[in-house]
N, C-alpha and C positions, 0 to 999 in steps of 0.2 A: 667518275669517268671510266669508263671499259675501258679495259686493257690489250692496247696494240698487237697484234700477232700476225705472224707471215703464215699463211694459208698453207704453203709447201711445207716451210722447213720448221714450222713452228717457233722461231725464233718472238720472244716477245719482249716489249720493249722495257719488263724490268731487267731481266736478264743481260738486255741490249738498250745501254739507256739513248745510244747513235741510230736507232732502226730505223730506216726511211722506205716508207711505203711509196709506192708506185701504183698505178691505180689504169688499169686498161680502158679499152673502149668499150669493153664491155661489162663494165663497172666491175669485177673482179681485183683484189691486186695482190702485189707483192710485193719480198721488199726488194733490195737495188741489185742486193747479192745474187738475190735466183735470177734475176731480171738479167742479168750480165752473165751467168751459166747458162739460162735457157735458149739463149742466141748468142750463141756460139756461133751459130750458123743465119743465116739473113732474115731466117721467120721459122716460125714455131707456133704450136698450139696452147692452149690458153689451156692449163691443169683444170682447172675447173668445168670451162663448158667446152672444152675443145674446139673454141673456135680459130682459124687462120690471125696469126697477130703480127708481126712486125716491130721492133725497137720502138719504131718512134712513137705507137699506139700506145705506148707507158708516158707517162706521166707524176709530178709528187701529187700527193692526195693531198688536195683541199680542205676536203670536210671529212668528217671524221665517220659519218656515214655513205656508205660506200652506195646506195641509191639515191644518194642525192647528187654526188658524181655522176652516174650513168645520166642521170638526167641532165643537168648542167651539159653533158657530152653534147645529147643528145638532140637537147635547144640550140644549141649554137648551132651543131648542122642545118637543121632543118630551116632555123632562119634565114640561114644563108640562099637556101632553095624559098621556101616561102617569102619573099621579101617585097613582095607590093604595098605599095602605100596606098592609101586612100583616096588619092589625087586620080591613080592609074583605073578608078571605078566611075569618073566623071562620064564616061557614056552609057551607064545603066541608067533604069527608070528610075529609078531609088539606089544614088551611090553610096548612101548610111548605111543603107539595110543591107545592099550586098557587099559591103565593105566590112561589114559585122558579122554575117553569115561565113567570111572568108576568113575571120580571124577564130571565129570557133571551129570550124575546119579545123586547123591548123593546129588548135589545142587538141583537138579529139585524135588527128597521127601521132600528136608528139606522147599523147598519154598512152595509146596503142603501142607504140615503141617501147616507152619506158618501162609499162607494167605487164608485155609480151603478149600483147591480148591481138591476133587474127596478123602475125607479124607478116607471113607471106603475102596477104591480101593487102594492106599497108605499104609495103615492100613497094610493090604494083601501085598502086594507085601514088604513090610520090615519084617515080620512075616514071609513070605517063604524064603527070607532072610538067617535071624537069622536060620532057621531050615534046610537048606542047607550048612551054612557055622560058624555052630555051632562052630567044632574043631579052624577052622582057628579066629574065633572072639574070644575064649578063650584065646589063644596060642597070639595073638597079644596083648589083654587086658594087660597078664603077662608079655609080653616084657616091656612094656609100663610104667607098675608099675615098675620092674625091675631100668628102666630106673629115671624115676622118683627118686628114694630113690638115684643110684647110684648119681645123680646131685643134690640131698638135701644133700646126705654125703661132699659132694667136696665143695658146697656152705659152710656147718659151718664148715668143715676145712677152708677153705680163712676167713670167720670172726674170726676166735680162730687168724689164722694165724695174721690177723689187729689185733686184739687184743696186741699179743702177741707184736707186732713190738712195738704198741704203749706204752706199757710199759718198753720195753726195751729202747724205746730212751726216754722218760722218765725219767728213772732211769739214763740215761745215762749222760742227762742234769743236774740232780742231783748233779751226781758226777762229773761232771763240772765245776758248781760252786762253791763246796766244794773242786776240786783242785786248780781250781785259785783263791778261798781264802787260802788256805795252801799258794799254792807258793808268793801271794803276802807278808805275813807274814814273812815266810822261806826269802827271799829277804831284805826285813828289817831289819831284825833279821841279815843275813850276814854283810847290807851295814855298821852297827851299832858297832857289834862287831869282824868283818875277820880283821887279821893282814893283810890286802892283799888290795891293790887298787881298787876303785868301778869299773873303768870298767872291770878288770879282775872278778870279783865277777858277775859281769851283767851278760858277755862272758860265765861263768860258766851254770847262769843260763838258759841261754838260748841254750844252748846246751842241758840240760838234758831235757828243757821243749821239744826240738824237738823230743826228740827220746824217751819221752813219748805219744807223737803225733802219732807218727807212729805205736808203738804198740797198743794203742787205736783205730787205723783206722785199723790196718791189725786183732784186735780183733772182731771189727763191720762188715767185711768185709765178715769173717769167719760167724759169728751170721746168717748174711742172707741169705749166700748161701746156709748155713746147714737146714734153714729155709726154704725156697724153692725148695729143695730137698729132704725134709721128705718123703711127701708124697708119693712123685714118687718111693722111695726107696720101699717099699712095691709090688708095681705092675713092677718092673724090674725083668729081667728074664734076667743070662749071658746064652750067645751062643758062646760056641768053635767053632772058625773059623779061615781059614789061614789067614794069613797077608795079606791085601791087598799092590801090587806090581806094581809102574806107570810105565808105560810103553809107552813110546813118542808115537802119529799116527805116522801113515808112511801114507805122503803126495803123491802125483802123478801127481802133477806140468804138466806133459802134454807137455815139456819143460824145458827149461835151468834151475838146480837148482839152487834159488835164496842165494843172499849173505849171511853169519849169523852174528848177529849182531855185532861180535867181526872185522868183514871182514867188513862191512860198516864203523865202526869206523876206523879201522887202512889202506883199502887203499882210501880213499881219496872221498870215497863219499860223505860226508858234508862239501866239499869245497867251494861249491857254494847251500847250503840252510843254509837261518832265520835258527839262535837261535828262540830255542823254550822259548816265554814268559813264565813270572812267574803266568799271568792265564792260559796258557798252562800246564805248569808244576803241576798248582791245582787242572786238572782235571786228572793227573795223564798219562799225554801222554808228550812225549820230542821228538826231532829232529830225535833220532836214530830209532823210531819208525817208525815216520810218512813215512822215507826215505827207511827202510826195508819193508813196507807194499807197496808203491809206486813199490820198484822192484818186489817183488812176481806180485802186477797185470800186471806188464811189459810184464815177463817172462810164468806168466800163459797163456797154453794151443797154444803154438807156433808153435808145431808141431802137430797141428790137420789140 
């Protein structure tokens, strides 16, 4: 791995094994030290390309190459101006193809930018941009934030949601051990002093341990479902509607219509076919199957 150094003071990070790089907007950096001497004052120029910089244009450095910085910089703005989706191409003749034309666009400023190639003419043409497509850059921005909060809500409901789980089975464990130490006591305590024979007193116990079992599991059962439901319970909305009503196809065979399943059984069609195996039967097909499906393609389209 190269070894870290501050562009000004030369400071490098064997000498300094605390050196924290800062990394500008215009992918140049330094470390925290010059970064805190060079603005003294509200803005200063960049030692290297002298460009107009500001405090908060610093940053720690990410990647450990400093053009890959610039660029990361460099994407995030421009998306934020470039930012139509696909949807907002619904009124060209071909919304794919200028919805793909617009995204290599897009690539081809940000590589202009990043690799300095015709940056005043780039400059201009994102600036006409932005002042053409003012409303529509707003209005996506907002969706976008929109969106964002909606998926950071959902995200710490599911941690609260683990949270919660894991306290309840926790607790659950708890009182787990604190029953099968009662009951092993309680059991003792019967074998010790019941007028009653130990296996009847076992039989006892184990009876009621069962169908403490089962209220415990149909108790946890409930816990989760309720649990994974909350949520959703907020954003549901009932809709009156009829019943839905099945109602068989009506097939058109084209030809003789074929046996139904009770009529393969009873006259005598599986007289001469294999029993269906028990890996037959696993994937959930059997003989009366195979044999009513064989006569539909018999009988299919005979009179065409």
């Amino acid at each position: 791995m190269e070894e870290q150094s501050c562009p000004r003071c030369k400071t490098t990070s064997y000498r300094n094994p605390n050196l924290k790089l800062l990394v500008n907007v215009c992918g140049h950096k330094l470390c925290q030290t010059c970064v805190d001497v060079l603005f003294t004052r509200p803005s200063a120029a960049c030692p290297q390309c002298q460009t107009a910089l500001r405090r908060n244009d610093f940053r720690m450095q990410q990647f450990e190459d400093a053009g890959v910085e610039r660029e990361v910089d460099i994407r995030k703005k421009m998306v934020k101006i470039f930012n139509r989706r696909e949807e907002d191409f619904s009124s060209f003749p071909n919304p794919l193809r200028a919805y793909n034309d617009y995204l290599e666009e897009t690539e081809v400023i940000i590589f202009n930018m990043v690799n300095k190639v015709d940056i005043e003419g780039t400059k201009r043409k994102v600036d006409k941009y932005k002042k053409d497509n003012e409303n529509l850059i707003r209005k996506n921005n907002s969706k976008f934030g929109m969106e964002d909060s909606m998926l950071s809500a959902q995200l710490e409901a599911e941690k609260r949601e683990q949270v919660e789980r894991a306290m309840k089975i926790e607790s659950d464990e708890k009182e787990e051990e604190i029953r099968k130490k009662k009951e092993k006591e309680s059991l003792i305590n019967d074998l010790i002093y019941a007028n009653a024979p130990a296996n009847e007193v076992i039989a006892r116990h184990m009876y009621v341990k069962k169908q403490q079992e089962e209220e415990e599991k149909q108790k946890r059962s409930l816990f989760f479902t309720s649990m994974s439901n909350k949520d959703k319970q907020s954003d549901m909305v009932i809709v009156q509607a009829p019943l839905f009503e099945y109602e068989p196809p009506a097939m058109d065979w084209k030809g003789p219509t074929p046996p139904t399943e009770d009529q393969v059984i009873n006259k005598g069609y599986l007289s001469h076919i294999r029993s269906s195996s028990a890996t037959d039967k696993a994937s959930g097909f059997n003989e009366k199957i195979a044999c009513q499906r064989a006569l539909q393609e018999a009988f299919d389209c005979l009179f065409l």
